[in-house]
N, C-alpha and C positions, 0 to 999 in steps of 0.2 A: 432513507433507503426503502423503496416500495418491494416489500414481498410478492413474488408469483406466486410460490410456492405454500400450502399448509403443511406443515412437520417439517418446515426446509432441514432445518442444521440435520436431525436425523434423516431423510433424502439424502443428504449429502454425502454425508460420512459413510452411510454403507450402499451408495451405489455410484459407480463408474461407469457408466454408460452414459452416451454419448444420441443424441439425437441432432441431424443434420441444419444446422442455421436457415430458416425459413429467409432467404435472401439470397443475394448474388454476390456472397462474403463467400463462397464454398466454390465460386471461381477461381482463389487463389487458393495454395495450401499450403502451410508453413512447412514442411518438407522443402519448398525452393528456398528458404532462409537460408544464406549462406553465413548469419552470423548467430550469435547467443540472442539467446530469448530469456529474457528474465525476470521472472516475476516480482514486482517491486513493493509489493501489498499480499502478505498471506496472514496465517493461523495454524498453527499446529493443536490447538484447540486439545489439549492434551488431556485435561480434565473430566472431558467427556468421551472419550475416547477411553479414558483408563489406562494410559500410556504416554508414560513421561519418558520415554526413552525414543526420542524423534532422530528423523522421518519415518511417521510411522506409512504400512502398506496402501493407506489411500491416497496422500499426497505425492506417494511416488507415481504411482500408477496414472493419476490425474496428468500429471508431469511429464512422463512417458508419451502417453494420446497427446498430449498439447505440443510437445518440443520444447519442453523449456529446462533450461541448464541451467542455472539460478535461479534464486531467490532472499527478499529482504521478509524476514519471519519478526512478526511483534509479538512479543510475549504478554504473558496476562501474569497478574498478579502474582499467583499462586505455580506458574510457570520459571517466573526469573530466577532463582538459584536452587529450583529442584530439578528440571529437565534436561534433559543431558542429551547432547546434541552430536552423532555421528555424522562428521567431518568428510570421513575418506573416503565415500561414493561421488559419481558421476557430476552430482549436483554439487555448484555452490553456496552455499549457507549465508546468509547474513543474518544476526540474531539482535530487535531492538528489547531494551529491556523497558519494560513498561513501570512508569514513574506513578507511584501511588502517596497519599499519605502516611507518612512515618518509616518510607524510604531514608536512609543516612548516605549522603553523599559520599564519606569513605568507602562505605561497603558496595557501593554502585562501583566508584570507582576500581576499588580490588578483584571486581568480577572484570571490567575491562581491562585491565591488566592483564588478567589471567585467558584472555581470549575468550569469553565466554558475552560478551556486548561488543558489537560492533555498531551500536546506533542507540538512539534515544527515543522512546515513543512517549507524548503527552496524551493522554485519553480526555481532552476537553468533551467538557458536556459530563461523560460518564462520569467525572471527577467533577464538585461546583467549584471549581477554580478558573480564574482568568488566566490564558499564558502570559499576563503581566506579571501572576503573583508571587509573590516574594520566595513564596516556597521553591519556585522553579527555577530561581534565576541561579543558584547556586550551579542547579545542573546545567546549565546555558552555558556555564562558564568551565563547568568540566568537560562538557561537548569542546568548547574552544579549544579548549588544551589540548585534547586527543585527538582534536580534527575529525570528530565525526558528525555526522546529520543529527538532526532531531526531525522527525515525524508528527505532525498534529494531527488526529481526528478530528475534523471538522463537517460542519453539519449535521440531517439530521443522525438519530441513533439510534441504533438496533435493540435498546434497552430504554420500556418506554417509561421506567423511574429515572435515568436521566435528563436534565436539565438542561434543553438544548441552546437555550442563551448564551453560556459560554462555550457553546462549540463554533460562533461568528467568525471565519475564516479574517475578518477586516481588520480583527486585534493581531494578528502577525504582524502585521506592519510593522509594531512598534519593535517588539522584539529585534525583529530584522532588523531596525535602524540602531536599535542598541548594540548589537551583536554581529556587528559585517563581517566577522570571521565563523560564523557559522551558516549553514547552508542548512535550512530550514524547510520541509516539504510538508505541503498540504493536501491532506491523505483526500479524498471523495470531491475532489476541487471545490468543496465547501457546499454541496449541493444543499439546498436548492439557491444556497446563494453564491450563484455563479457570477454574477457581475463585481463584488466583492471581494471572491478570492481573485478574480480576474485581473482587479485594479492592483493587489497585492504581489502577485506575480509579476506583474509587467514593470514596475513601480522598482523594486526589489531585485538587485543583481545576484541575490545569494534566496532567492525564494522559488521554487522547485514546486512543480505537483505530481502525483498520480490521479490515475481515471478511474480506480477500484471502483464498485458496490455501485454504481450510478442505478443498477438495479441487480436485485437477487435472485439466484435458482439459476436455472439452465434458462438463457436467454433466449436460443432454440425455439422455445416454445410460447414467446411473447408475439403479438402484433405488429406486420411492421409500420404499424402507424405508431407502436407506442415506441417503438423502439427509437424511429427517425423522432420523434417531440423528447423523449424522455432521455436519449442519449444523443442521437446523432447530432440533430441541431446543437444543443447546448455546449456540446464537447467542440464543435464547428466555429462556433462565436468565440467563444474563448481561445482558441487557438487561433482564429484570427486578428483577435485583439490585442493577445502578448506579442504574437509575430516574432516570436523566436522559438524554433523546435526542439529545441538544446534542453526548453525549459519541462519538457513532459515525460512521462517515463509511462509503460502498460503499466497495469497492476488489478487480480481480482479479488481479492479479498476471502481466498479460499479460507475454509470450507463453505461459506454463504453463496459465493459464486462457485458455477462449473468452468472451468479455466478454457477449455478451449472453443466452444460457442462466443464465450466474452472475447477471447484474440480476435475469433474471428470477425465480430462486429468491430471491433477496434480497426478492421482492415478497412472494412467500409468509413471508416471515421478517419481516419489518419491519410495523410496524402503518402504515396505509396514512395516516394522520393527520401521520407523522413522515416521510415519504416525501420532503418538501421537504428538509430539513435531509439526512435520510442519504444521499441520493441526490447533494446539492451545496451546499448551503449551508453544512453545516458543514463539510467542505472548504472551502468559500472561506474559511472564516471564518480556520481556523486556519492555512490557507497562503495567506490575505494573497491570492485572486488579485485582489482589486478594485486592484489596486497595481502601475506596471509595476517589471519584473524590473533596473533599472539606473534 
């Protein structure tokens, strides 16, 4: 993830404003959206924030400016059975609970029961485990049972004591092949190893990405030379390589990203034909939100 930004996360979190995509992305406006917009990669970052009682006022507000009516939220550690999550606003929720060591499979389990997990998140890298190891495959198999996604962090990481060898998008594979009843998504299309998750997606009938965090901060304010080398290309190849649209979903990685600069660039990125599906549809699709949460 290449920082723009010095102090990002604090940027983030206390400012909403909005400066205009240096591009010809601010030709269209997601106001002509006639369908849901969903963000498939966020943070309720609740820890710093000092507020465990989510959505709190910035993510709404981000949400509001962007048009987005969903979201698939990854919890953090210290997140999964203390935050407490208001359901009955405008927006949809999807909440994954993030898989740490000395997690117990029961108690994963009776939080999804209880509506409180609708997904799985693996923090490879952050965690030095492989998603082949042993520890995870328990919850690979409770994913299977409840039919819901699992999410990998892959590539590099925003935590620079993380060990990014096990964040290698190309170890999916195998899981996938183990587990074709799970629907598997590779969070930052494995960046910077794009050709890898690429072959994993295409490879793979139940292997899913989003395009989060490819870069941080308000994009708005980046080059558009870095923008076409560091996004546009890379995100271009790969979607030309899978050649199925089914398989991509948006996604910014808020609070890291500013959500709606990032759509926007996404407009430049995505052929505008497929804009229904990336934008929400295949989000809904693979995270069930037609479905309530309990």
């Amino acid at each position: 993830m290449k920082t723009i930004l010095t102090g990002l996360l604090l940027v983030v979190l206390t400012s909403c404003s909005h400066q205009p995509l240096k591009s010809q992305a601010t030709a269209h406006s997601n106001d002509q959206f006639d369908f849901p917009i969903i963000d498939a990669h966020a943070h309720f970052h609740s820890k710093e924030l000092n507020n465990y009682n989510q959505p709190a006022s910035q993510i709404l507000m981000e949400y509001q400016d962007a048009g987005v009516s969903g979201a698939v939220v990854h919890l953090s550690e210290s997140e999964n059975f203390k935050v407490e999550v208001n359901r009955s606003g405008k927006i949809k929720w999807k909440t994954c609970m993030g898989i740490h060591p000395g997690d117990l499979v029961e108690k994963v389990e009776k939080g999804i029961r209880a509506g409180r997990f609708q997904c799985i998140k693996i923090y490879l890298g952050y965690v030095p485990k492989w998603a082949t190891d042993s520890f995870y495959r328990p919850f690979y198999r409770l994913a299977e049972r409840y039919k819901l996604p699992v999410v990998f962090h892959t590539g590099d990481t925003y935590d620079k004591n993380a060990k990014v060898k096990y964040a290698d998008p190309l170890q999916i594979d195998e899981v996938a092949v183990e587990y074709p009843g799970v629907n598997f998504v590779i969070a930052h299309l494995g960046n910077p190893w794009f050709q890898s998750a690429a072959e994993v997606i295409y490879k793979n009938d139940n292997v899913f990405a989003d395009v989060s965090a490819l870069l941080l901060g308000d994009v708005s304010e980046e080059t558009p030379e870095n923008l076409e080398e560091l996004v546009i290309k890379p995100i271009k190849w790969i979607y030309a390589y899978v050649n199925n649209p089914k398989k991509f979903m948006f996604g910014s990685d808020w609070p890291l990203v500013k959500v709606k600069p990032y759509l926007e660039l996404m407009k430049l990125t995505i052929p505008e034909k497929d804009w229904k599906g990336f934008f929400g549809g295949n989000a809904q699709r693979v995270f069930r939100f037609e479905e309530k949460n309990n």
